[in-house]
Every structure is written in C-alpha cells, then in structure tokens.
C-alpha positions as YAML, in Angstrom:
chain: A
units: angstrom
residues:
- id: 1
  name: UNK
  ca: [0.00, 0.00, 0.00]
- id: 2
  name: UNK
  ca: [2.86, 2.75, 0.75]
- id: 3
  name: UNK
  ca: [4.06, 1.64, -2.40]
- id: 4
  name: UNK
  ca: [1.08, 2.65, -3.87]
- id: 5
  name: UNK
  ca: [1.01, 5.85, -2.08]
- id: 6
  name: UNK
  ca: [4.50, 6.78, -2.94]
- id: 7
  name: UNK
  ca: [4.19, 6.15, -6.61]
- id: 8
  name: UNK
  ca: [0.66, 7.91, -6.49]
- id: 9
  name: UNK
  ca: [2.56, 11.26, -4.93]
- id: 10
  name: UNK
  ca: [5.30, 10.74, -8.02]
- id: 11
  name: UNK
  ca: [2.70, 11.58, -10.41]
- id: 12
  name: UNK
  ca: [0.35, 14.02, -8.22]
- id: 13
  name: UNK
  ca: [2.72, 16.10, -6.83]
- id: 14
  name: UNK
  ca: [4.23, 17.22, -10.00]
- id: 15
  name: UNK
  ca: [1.29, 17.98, -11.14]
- id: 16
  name: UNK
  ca: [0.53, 19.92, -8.48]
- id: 17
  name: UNK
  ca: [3.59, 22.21, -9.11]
- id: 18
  name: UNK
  ca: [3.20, 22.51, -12.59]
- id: 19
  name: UNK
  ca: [-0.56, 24.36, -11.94]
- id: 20
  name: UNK
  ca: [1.12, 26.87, -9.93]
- id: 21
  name: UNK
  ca: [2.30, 30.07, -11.67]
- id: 22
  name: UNK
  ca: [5.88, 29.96, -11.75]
- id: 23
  name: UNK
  ca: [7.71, 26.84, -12.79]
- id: 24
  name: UNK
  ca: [11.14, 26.07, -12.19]
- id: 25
  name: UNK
  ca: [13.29, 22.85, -12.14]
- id: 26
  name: UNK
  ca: [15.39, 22.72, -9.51]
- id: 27
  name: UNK
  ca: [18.52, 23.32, -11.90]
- id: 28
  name: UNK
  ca: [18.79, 24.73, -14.91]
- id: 29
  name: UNK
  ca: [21.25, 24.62, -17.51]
- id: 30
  name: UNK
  ca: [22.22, 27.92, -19.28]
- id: 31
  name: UNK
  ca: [24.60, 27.81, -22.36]
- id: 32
  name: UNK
  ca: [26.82, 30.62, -21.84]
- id: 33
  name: UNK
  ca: [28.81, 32.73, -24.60]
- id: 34
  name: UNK
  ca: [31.87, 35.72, -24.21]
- id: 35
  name: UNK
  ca: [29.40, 38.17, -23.40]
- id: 36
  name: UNK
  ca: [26.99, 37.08, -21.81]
- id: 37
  name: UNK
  ca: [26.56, 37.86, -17.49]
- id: 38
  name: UNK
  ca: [24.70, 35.43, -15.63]
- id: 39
  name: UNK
  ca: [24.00, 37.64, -12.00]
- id: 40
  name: UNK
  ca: [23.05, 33.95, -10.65]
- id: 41
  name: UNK
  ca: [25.02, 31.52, -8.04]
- id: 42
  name: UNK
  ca: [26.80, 29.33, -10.09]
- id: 43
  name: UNK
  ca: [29.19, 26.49, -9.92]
- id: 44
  name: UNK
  ca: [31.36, 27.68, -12.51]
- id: 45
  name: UNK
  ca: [35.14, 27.51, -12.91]
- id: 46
  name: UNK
  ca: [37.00, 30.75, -14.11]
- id: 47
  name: UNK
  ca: [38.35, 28.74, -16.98]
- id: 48
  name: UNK
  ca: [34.92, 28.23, -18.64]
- id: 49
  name: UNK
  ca: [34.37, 31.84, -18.14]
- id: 50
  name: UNK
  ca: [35.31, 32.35, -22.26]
- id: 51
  name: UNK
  ca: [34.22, 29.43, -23.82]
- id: 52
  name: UNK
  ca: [30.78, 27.64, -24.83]
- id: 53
  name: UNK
  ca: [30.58, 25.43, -22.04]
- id: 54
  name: UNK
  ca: [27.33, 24.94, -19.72]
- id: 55
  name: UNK
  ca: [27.18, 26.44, -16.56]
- id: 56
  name: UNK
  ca: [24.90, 25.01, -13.94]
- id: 57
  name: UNK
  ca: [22.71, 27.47, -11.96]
- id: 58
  name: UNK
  ca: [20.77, 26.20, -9.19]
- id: 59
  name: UNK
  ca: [17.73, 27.76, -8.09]
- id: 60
  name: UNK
  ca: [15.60, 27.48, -5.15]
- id: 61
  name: UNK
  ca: [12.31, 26.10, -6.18]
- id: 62
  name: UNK
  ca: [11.10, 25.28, -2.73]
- id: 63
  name: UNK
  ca: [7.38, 26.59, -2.12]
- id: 64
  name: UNK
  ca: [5.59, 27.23, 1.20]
- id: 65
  name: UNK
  ca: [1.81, 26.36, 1.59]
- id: 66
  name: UNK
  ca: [0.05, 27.21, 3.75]
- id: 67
  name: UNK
  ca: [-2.60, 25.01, 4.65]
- id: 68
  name: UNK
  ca: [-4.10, 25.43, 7.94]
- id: 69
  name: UNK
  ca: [-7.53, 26.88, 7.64]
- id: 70
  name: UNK
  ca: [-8.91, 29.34, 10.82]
- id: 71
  name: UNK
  ca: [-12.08, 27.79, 11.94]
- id: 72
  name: UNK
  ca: [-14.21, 29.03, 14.75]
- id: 73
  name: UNK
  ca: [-15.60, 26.20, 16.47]
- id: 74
  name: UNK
  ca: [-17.06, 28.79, 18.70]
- id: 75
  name: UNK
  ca: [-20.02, 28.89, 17.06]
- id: 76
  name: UNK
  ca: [-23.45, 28.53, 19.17]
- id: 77
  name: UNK
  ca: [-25.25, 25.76, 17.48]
- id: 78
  name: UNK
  ca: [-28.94, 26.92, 17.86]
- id: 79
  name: UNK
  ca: [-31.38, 25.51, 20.46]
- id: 80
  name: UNK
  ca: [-34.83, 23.93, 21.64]
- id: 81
  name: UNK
  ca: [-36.33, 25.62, 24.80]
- id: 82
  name: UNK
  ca: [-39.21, 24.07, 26.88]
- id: 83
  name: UNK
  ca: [-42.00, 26.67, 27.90]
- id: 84
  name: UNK
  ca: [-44.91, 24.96, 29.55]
- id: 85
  name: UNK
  ca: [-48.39, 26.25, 30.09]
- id: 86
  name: UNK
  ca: [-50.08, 25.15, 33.34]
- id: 87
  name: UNK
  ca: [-51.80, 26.69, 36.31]
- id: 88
  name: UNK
  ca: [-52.87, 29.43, 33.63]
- id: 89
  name: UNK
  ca: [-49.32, 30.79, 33.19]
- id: 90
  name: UNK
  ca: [-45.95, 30.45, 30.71]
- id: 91
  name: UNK
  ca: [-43.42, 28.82, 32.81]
- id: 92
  name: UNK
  ca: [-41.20, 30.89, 32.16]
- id: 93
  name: UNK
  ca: [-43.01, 33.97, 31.58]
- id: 94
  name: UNK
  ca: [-39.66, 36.02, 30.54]
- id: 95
  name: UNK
  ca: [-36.89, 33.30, 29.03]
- id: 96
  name: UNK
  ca: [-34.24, 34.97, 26.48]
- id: 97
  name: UNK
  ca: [-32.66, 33.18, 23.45]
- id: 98
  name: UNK
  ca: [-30.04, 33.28, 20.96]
- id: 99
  name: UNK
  ca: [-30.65, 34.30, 17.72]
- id: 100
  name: UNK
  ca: [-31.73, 30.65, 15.53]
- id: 101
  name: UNK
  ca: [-33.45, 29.10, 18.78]
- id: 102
  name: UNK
  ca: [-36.64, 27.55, 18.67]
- id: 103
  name: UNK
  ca: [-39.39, 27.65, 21.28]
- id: 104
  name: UNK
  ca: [-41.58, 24.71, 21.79]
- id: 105
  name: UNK
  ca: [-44.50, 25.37, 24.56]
- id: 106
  name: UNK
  ca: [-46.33, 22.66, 25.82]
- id: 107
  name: UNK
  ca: [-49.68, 22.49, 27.27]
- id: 108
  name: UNK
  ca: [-50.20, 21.08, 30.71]
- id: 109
  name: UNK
  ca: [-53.45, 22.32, 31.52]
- id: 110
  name: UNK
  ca: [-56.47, 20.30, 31.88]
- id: 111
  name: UNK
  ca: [-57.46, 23.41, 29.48]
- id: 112
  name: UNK
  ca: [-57.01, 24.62, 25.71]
- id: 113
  name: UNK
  ca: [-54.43, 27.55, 25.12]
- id: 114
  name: UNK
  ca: [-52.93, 29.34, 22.19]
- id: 115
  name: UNK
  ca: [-49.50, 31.05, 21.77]
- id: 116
  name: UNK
  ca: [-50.10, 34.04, 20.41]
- id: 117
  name: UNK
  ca: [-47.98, 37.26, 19.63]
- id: 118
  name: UNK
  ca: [-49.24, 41.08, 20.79]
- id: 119
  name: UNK
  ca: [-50.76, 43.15, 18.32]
- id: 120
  name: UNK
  ca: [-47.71, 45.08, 16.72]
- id: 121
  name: UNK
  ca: [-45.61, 42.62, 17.38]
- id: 122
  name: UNK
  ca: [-42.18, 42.66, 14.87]
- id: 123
  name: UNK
  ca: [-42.45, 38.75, 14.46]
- id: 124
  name: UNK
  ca: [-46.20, 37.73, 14.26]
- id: 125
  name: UNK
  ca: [-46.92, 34.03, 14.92]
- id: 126
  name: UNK
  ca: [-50.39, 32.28, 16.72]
- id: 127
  name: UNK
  ca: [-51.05, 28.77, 17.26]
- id: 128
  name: UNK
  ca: [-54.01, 27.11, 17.06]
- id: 129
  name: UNK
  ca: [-55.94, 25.95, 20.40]
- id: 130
  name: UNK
  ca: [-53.42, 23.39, 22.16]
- id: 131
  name: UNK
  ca: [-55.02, 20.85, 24.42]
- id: 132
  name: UNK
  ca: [-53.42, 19.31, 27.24]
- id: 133
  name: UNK
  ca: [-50.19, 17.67, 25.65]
- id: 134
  name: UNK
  ca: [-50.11, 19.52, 22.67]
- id: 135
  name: UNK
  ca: [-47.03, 21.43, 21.32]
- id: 136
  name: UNK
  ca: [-46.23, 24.63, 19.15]
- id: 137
  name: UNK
  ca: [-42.80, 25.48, 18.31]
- id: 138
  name: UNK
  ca: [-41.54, 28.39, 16.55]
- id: 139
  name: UNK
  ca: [-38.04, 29.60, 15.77]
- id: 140
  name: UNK
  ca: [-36.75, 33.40, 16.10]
- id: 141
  name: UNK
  ca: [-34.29, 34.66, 13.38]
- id: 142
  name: UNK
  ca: [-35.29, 38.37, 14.50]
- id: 143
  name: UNK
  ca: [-33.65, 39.97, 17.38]
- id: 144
  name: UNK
  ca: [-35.70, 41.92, 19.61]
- id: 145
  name: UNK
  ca: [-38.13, 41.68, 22.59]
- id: 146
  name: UNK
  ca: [-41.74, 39.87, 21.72]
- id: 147
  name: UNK
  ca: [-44.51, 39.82, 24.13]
- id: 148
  name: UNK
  ca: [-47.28, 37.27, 23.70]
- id: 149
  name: UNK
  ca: [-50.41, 36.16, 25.48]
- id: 150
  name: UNK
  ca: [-53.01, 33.10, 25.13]
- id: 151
  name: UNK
  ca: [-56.07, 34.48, 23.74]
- id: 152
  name: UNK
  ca: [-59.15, 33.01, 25.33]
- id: 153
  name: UNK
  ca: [-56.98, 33.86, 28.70]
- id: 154
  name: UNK
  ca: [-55.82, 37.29, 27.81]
- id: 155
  name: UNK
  ca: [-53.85, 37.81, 31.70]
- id: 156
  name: UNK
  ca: [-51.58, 35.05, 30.84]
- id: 157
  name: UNK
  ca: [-48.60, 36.74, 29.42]
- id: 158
  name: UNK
  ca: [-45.28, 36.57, 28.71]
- id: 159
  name: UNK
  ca: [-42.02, 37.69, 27.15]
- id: 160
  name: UNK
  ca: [-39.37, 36.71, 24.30]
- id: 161
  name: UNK
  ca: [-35.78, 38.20, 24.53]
- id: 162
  name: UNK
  ca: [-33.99, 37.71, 21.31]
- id: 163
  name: UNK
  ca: [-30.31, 38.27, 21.32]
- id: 164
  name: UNK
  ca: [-27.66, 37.87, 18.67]
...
C-alpha cells in the first residue's frame, strides 16, 4: 500500500507544481557565450568563463503552503427551549434566546391555550388551540423583545428576549 502511495505522490505532486504560476526545475542549464553575465550563483570555474561550455545554476524552487484553515468552532449551534403552560401561566413567563433558537410550549393544563404574539408585534406568529399535551414550536431569526399572550386567557402573558 505505501508503495502505492508513494508512486501515487510521483505523479500528483508534480502535477501539483506545474498548476502553480511559476515553474522552475530545480537546476537549470544555461549555455553561456563571451558576453553574456549570468547575476546567478553558479558552480562555474574561471576557466569556462570564455568558452561555450554549460554552466549550472541552481535555483531554489522550494514553495511554502500554507494550509491550515482558521475555523471558529465557537459557534453557538442553535437551540430547543421548553416553555410549559399550566396553572394558567408560561413557565417561564420572561426566558431569552439566541438568535436561531426555537421555542416549543407545551400544554399542561387540563385546558385549551394558544401562543399568540401582541398586536404590533415585529415577528407575528399564533397557534391554534393546544389541548393538554399539545405542542407549538416556533423559531426566532429576529432579534428583539416579543410579548405574547393566550387568547381566550388574555392575563396570561409573557415575554421573548432575542439576542444575537
């Protein structure tokens, strides 16, 4: 298998350095004449200095890559958050979220309820009449502050706190 591997990085890596812009063996061979000047290192003997011998230049083709990538693993992944309703309340009746959460109330009450957003309200939503073990879920993309009621109980109320 590392044979494989080996001869497989023969062929790709060359390939590799030929698709980058400048390409350069790692010597090169320059015939040199009486006048030309070669301003390179070279291994050249003054006696060849007049003649049409080849010189050998070498040149540093070595090439840096970079290849660490900055990730931010920081990153909140969004979340569920549990609001009941029972005893004719939101438990709780102020909760704040991130930015991408999702609320999902659940009725506990032997009672129908709704979720329902104040008139006004920057993000409208309502859900329909949720018996006892019903759910409604909704997720905020909008920052802000959202106050909401039930409304066939209009003094149970409560309040969203969006942050980013």
């Amino acid at each position: 298998m590392n044979k494989r591997i080996y001869f497989l990085s023969l062929i790709v890596l060359p390939l590799l350095l030929n698709s980058c812009s400048y390409k350069a063996p790692a010597t090169y061979t320059v015939p040199t004449s009486e006048n030309e000047n070669i301003n390179q290192n070279t291994n050249q003997n003054s006696a060849d200095q007049n003649t049409n011998k080849k010189t050998n230049v070498n040149v540093n083709t070595s090439v840096n890559v970079n290849t660490n990538t900055a990730v931010n693993t920081n990153v909140a992944k969004p979340k569920n958050i549990n609001v009941t309703l029972s005893g004719f309340a939101f438990n709780p009746k102020i909760i704040t979220i991130k930015k991408g959460d999702t609320i999902i109330w659940t009725n506990q009450d032997p009672v129908g309820h709704t979720v329902t957003s104040d008139p006004g309200s920057a993000v409208n939503f309502s859900s329909s009449t949720l018996d006892k073990g019903d759910t409604y879920r909704m997720t905020f993309n909008a920052v802000g502050t959202f106050n909401y009621h039930c409304s066939p109980h209009p003094s149970m109320t409560a309040q969203i706190i969006v942050t980013e």
